[in-house]
C-alpha positions as CSV (number, residue, x, y, z in Angstrom):
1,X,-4.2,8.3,-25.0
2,X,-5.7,8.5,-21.9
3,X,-5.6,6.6,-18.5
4,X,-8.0,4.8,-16.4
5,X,-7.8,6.1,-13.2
6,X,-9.6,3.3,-11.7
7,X,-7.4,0.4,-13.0
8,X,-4.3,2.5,-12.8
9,X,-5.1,3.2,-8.6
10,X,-5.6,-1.0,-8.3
11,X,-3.1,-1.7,-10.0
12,X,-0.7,0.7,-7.7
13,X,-2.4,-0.2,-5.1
14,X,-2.2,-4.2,-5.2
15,X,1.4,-4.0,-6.6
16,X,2.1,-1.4,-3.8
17,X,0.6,-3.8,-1.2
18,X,2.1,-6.8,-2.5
19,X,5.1,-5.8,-2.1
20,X,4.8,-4.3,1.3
21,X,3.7,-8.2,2.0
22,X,6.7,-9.7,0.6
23,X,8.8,-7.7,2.2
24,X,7.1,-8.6,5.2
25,X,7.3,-12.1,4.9
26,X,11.0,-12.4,3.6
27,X,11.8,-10.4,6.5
28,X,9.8,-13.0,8.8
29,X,11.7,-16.1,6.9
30,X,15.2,-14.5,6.5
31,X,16.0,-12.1,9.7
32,X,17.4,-8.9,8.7
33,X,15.9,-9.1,5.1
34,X,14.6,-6.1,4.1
35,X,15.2,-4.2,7.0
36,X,16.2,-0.6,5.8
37,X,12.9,-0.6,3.6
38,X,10.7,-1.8,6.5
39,X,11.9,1.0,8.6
40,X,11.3,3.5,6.2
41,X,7.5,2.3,5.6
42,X,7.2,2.5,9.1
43,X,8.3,5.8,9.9
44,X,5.6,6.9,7.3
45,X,2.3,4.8,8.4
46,X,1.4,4.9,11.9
47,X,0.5,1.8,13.7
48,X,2.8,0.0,11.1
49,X,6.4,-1.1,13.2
50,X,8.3,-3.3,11.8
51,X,8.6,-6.1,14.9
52,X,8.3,-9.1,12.6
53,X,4.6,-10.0,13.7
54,X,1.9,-10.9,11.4
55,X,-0.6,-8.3,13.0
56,X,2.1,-5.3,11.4
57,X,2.6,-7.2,8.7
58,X,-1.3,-7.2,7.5
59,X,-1.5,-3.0,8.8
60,X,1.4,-2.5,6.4
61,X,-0.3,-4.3,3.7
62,X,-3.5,-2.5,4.1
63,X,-1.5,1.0,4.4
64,X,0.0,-0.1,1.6
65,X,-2.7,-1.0,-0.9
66,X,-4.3,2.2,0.6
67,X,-1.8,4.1,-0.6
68,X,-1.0,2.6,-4.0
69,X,-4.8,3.4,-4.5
70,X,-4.5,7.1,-3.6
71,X,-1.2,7.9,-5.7
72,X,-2.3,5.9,-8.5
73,X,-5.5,7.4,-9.0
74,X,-3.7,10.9,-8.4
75,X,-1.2,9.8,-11.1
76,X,-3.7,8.7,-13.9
77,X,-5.6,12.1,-13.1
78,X,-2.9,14.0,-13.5
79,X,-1.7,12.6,-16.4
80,X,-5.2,13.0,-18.3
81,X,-5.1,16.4,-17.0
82,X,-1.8,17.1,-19.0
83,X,-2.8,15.0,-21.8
84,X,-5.8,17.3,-22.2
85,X,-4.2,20.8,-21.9
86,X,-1.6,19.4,-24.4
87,X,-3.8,18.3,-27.1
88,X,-5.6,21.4,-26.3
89,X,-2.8,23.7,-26.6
């Protein structure tokens, strides 16, 4: 069975985003919510800082889905790859 690498990176990517979002915006309602993870995504995407503002909240989205996009994409690729050279083997 093989993957669809282009529904496998949107799916990643909007699950990856969405929850980038939520985060955001439970940490907007609730202060301190989500903190640690907030910090973490931001010390990987520059221009993302976690100050609470909607502005970071939609670049952390975006970086998000971005993301999501790229490693699930990579992941269904690589997983056909393997699938191949094992039904090949």
């Amino acid at each position: 069975m093989r993957l669809d690498a282009r529904s496998t990176a949107l799916t990643a990517g909007i699950l990856w985003g969405a929850s980038i979002l939520l985060i955001g915006v439970g940490s907007m309602l609730f202060s301190g919510y989500g903190g640690p993870v907030l910090e973490m995504v931001s010390s990987i995407y520059p221009g993302f800082h976690n100050t609470g503002g909607f502005g970071d909240l939609i670049v952390g989205t975006l970086y998000g889905l971005a993301d999501g996009l790229i490693a699930g994409f990579v992941f269904a690729w690589l997983y056909n790859r393997l699938v191949t050279a094992r039904v090949s083997a």
